[in-house]
C-alpha positions in Angstrom: -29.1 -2.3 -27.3 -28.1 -5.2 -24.7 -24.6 -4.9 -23.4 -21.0 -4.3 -24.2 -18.2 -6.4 -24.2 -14.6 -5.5 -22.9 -12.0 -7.6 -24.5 -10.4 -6.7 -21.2 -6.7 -8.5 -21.7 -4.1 -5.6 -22.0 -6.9 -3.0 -22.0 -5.8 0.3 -21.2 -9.7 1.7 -20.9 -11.5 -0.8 -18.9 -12.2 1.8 -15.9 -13.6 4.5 -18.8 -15.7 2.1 -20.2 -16.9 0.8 -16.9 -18.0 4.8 -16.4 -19.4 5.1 -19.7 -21.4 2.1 -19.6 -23.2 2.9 -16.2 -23.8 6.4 -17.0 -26.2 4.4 -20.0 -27.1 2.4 -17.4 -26.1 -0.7 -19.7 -24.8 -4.3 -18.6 -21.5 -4.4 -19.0 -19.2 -7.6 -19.6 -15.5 -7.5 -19.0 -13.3 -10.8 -20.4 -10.0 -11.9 -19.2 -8.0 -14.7 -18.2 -7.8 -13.2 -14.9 -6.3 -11.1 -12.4 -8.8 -8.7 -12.6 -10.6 -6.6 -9.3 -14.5 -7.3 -10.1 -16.7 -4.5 -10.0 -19.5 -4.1 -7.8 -21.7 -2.9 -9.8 -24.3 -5.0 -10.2 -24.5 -4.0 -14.1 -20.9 -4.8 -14.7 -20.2 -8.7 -15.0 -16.7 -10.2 -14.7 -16.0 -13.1 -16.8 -13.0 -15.3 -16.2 -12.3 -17.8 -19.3 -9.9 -20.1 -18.7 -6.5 -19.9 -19.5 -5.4 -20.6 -23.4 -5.4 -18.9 -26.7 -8.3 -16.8 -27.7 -10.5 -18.4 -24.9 -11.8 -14.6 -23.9 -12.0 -13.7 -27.6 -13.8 -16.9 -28.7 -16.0 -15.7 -25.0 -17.2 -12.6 -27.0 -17.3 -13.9 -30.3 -20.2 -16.2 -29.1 -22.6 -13.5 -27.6 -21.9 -10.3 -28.8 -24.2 -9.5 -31.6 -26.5 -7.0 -33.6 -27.1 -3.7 -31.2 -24.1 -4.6 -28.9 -20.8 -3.0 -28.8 -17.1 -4.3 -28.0 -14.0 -3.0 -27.2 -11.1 -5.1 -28.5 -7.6 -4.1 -30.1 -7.7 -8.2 -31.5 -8.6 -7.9 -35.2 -10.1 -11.6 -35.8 -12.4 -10.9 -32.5 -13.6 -7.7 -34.2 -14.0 -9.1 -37.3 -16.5 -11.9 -35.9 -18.4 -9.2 -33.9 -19.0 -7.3 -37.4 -19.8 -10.0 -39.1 -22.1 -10.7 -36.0 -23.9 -7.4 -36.0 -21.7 -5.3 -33.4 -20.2 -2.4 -33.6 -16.6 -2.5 -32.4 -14.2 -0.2 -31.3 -10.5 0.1 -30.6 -8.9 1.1 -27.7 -7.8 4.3 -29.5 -11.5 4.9 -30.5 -11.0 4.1 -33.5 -14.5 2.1 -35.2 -13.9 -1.1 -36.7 -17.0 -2.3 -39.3 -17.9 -3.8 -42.4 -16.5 -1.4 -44.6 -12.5 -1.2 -42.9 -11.9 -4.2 -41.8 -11.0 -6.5 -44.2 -8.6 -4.1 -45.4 -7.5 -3.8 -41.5 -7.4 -7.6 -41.5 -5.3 -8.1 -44.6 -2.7 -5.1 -43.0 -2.2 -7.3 -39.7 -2.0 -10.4 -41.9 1.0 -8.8 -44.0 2.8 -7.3 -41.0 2.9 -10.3 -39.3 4.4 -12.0 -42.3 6.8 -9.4 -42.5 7.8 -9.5 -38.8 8.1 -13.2 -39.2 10.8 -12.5 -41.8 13.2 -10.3 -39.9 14.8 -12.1 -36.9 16.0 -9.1 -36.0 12.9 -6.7 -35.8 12.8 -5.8 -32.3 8.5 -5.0 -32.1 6.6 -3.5 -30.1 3.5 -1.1 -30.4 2.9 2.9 -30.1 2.2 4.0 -26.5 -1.5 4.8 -25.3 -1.4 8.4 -24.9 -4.1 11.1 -23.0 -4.8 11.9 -26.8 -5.9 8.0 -27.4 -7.5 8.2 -24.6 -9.5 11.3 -24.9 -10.7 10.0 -28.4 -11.8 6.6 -27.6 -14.0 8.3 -24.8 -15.8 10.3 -27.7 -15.7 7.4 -29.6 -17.9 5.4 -26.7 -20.1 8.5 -26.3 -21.0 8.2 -29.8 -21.2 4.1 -30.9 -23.5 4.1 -27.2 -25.7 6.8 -28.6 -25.6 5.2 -32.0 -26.4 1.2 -30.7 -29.4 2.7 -28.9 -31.0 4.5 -31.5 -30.3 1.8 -34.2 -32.3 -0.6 -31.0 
């Protein structure tokens, strides 16, 4: 296994993963626009793209591959990681791959036609809670374990 990828952006779990990462002793590469405190560790890289759509996700897209993990709540970005070789995971810990994600893909792809539809749909997502958080460390623990043994 070579590193994982943070899709860092509205990430509610950049400081667990950071934790998680080390304690593999792993390098670690969190993406953003910006306005993020580096670490210094040297295992942990902070990228800045520059500004503009999908810059960080098109970032990952182009080096994460087969025994690499990434953390992302952006569907298309996961998708391209799968179909790349990664394993990806959700904020929530919950493991995107070959065999959910097109259905996953086709879900987003519907909602946001519907939400296009209603001018009036006011949006907005579920709150992160200790439970989400709790079961995306697990989740970690585990797709870690799993990327180095499949290495």
């Amino acid at each position: 296994m070579s590193a994982v990828y943070v899709d860092a952006d509205a990430c509610p779990v950049k400081a667990e993963v950071e934790k998680v990462t080390l304690r593999h002793g792993l390098r670690l590469f969190i993406v953003s626009n910006g306005g993020l405190r580096p670490s210094q560790h040297p295992l942990v890289e902070t990228v800045i793209v520059p500004d503009g759509p999908d810059v960080a996700d098109m970032w990952i897209a182009e080096r994460a591959g087969k025994g690499d993990v990434v953390v992302t709540g952006d569907i298309p970005l996961a998708a391209k990681c799968i179909e790349n070789g990664a394993l990806v995971l959700k904020h929530n810990g919950e493991a995107l791959n070959t065999g959910n994600i097109g259905n996953i893909l086709a879900t987003r792809d519907l909602m946001s036609d519907i939400r296009a539809a209603n001018p009036f749909h006011q949006g907005g997502g579920k709150s992160f809670t200790k439970s989400d958080r709790s079961r995306f460390l697990e989740a970690l623990e585990n797709t870690l374990r799993k990327a180095k043994a499949s290495a």
